[in-house]
C-alpha positions in Angstrom: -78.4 -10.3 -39.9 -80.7 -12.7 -37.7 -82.7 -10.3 -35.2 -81.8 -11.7 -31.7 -83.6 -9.9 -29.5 -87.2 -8.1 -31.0 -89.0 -5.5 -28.5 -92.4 -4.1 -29.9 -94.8 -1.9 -28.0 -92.9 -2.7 -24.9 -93.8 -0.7 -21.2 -93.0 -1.4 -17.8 -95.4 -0.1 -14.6 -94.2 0.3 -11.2 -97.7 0.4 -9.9 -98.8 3.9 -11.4 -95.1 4.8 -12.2 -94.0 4.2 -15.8 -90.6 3.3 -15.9 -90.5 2.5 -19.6 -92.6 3.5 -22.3 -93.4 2.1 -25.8 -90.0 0.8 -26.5 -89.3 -0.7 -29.7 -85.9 -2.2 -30.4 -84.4 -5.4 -32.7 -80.7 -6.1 -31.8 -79.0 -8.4 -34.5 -77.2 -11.1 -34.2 -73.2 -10.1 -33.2 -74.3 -6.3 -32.4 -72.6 -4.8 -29.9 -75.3 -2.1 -28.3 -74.2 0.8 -25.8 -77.3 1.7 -23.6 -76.8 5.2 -21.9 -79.2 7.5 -20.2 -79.7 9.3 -17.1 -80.4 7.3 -13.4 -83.7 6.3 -13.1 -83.9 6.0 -17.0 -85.3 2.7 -16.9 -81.6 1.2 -17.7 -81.9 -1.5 -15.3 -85.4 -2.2 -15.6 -84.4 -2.8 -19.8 -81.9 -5.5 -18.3 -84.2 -7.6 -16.5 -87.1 -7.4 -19.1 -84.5 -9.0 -21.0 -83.3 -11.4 -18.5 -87.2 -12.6 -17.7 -86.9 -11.1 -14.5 -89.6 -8.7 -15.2 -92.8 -9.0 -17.5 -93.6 -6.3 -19.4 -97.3 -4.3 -18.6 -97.3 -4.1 -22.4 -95.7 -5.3 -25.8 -93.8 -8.0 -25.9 -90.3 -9.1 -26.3 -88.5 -12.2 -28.0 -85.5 -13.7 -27.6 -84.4 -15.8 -30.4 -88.0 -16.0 -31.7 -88.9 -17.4 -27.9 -90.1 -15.5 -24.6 -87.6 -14.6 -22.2 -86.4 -17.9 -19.8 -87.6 -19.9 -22.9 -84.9 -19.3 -25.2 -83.0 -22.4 -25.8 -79.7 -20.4 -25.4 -79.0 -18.5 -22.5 -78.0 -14.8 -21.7 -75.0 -13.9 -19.9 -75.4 -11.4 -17.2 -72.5 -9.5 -16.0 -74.1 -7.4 -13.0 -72.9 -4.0 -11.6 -70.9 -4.3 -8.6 -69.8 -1.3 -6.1 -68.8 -3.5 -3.2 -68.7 -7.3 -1.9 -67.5 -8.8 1.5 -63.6 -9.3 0.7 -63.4 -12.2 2.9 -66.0 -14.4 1.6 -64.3 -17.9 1.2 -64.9 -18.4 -2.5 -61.9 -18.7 -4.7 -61.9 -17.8 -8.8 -62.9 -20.9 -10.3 -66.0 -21.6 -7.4 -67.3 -17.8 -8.9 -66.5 -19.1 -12.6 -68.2 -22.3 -12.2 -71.4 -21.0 -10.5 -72.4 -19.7 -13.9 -72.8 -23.7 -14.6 -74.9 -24.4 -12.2 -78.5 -24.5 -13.9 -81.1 -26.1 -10.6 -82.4 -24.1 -8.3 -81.1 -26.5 -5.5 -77.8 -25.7 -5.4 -76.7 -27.2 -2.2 -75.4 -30.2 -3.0 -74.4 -29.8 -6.9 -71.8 -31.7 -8.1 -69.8 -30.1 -11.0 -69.4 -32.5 -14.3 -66.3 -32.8 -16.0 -67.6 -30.9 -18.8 -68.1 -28.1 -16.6 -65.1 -28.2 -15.4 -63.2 -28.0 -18.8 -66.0 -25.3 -20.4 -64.9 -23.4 -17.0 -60.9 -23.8 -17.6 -61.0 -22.8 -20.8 -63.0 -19.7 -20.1 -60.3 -18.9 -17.5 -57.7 -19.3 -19.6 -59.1 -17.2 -22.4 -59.9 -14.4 -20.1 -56.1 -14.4 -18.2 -57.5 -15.6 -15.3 -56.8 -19.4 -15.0 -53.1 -18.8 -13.3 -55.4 -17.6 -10.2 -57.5 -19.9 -10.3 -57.3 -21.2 -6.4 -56.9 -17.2 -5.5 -59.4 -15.9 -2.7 -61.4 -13.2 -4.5 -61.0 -10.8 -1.9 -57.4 -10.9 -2.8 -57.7 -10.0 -6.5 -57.9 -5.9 -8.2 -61.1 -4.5 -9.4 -60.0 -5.7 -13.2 -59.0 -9.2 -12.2 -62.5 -9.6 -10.5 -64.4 -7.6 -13.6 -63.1 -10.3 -16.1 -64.0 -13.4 -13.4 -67.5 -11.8 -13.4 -67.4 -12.2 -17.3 -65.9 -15.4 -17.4 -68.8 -16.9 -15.2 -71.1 -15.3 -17.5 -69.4 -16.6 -20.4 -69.1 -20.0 -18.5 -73.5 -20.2 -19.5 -72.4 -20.8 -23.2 -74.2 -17.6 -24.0 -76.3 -15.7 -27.3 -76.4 -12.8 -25.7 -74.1 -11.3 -22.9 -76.3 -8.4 -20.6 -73.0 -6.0 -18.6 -74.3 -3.2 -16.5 -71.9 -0.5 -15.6 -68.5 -3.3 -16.7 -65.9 -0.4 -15.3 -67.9 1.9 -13.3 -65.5 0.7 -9.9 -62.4 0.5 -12.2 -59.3 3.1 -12.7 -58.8 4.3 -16.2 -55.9 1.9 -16.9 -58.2 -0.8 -16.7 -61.0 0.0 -18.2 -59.6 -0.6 -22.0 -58.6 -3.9 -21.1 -61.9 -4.8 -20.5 -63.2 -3.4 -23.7 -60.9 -4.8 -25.7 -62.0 -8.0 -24.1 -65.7 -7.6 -25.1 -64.8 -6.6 -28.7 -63.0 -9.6 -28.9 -66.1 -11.6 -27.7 -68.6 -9.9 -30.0 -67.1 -11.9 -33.0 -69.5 -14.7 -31.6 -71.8 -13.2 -29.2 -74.1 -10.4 -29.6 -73.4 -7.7 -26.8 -75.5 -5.6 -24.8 -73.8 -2.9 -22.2 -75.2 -0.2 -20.1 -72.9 2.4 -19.4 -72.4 5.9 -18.4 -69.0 6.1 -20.0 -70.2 6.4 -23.8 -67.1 8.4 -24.5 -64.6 5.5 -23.9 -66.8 2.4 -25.3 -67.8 5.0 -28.6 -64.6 2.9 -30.3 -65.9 -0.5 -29.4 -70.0 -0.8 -30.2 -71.5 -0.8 -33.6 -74.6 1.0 -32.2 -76.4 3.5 -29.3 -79.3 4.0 -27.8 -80.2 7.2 -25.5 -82.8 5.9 -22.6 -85.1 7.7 -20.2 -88.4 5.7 -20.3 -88.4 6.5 -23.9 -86.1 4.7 -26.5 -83.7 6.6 -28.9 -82.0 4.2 -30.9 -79.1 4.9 -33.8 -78.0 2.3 -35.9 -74.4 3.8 -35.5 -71.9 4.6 -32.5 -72.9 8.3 -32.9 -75.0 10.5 -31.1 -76.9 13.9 -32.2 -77.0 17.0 -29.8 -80.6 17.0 -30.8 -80.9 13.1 -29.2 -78.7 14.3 -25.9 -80.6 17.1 -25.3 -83.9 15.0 -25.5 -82.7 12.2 -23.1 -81.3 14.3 -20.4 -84.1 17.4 -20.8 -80.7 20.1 -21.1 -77.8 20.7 -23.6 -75.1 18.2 -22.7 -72.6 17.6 -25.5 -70.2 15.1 -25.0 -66.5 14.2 -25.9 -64.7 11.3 -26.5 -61.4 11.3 -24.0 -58.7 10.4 -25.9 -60.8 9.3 -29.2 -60.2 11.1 -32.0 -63.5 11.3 -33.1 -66.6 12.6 -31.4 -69.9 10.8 -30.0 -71.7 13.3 -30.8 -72.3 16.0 -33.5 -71.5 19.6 -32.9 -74.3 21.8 -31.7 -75.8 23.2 -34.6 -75.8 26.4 -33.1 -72.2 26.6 -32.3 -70.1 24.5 -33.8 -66.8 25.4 -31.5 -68.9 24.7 -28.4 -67.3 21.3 -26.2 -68.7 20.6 -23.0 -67.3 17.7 -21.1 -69.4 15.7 -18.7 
């Protein structure tokens, strides 16, 4: 597999405050990561390293062989959102299409015709396209989740970057969204940072624990030993509704299940 994104030596200062520390990490080309790890783990700060929105205090870090902004393809960012003003007048396809715009003046862009049908046909392959002209104040918080994707996926991306995807959604909707993703990692390689490992276990190919250290598995599976590590006590947790578990049992006690 072609690496697509190579992290070697790589930490991140905060004046005197290291928020991540000697992280080394290669993510191939169609993997589909799952980043978890306590707040103030340095989740975030991994994301816009990534993004170029933050240069590391040491190491570096390549995206398709280039520095981060440099990369001839772009990433896809799906941010976290908690809250927006509802009546912002800005219909589906105005979001969708913002993730052509590419000039920093964006006042007076004018949309191309190819923009316009690389933005339709996003819509339409994310279910979206029949509310197209719909205010998005007026859609759920899974209608809205996949319009934040498709104007990510609008860029044409390598690499799509999703922190938190169905933090603000109910459980019905969170497998819908991903199902969605594993779809798209048949072409693009997938990053997400999420605190619910237990329902995305079934979806990504591989984990990594993160709290200004990196603990990387090649596999969707975590060890007690790992857990314990990341969050500095004895968490073990279980896959709702997966008939297999994240992690292994505690070596100690192999009946044990604790449920965060």
């Amino acid at each position: 597999m072609k690496p697509v994104i190579e992290i070697e030596n790589l930490s991140v200062y905060y004046n005197d405050i290291c928020a991540l520390s000697n992280i080394n990490l290669t993510v191939n080309e169609r993997d589909f990561l799952g980043i978890m790890g306590p707040n103030g783990g340095g989740k975030s700060t991994l994301l816009k390293v990534i993004l170029g929105l933050l240069k590391p205090s040491e190491g570096s870090i390549k995206i398709l062989g280039q520095a981060p902004g440099k990369s001839i393809s772009p990433i896809g960012y799906v941010p976290q959102f908690s809250g927006f003003d509802k009546g912002f007048p800005i219909n589906v396809q105005d979001v969708v299409l913002m993730g052509r715009l590419k000039e920093k003046n964006y006042l007076f862009h004018r949309y191309s015709k190819e923009d316009r049908a690389i933005a339709d046909t996003v819509m339409k392959n994310l279910d979206v396209y029949n509310f197209k002209d719909r205010q998005i104040g007026q859609l759920s918080g899974g209608q809205l989740q996949r319009v934040l994707i498709a104007r990510a996926l609008a860029v044409q991306p390598k690499v799509l970057l999703l922190d938190e995807p169905t933090s603000s959604l109910d459980t019905g909707s969170k497998p819908d969204i991903y199902k969605i993703l594993k779809d798209l990692n048949k072409e693009i390689t997938i990053i997400v940072v999420t605190h619910d490992i237990g329902a995305v276990s079934s979806y990504i190919k591989t984990v990594g624990c993160l709290n200004k250290v990196l603990y990387y598995h090649s596999e969707p599976k975590l060890t007690y030993d790992t857990i314990k590590k990341v969050y500095s006590c004895p968490i073990d947790l279980i896959a709702h509704g997966i008939p297999h578990r994240v992690l292994d049992n505690h070596k100690e006690d192999k009946n044990a299940e604790h449920v965060i």
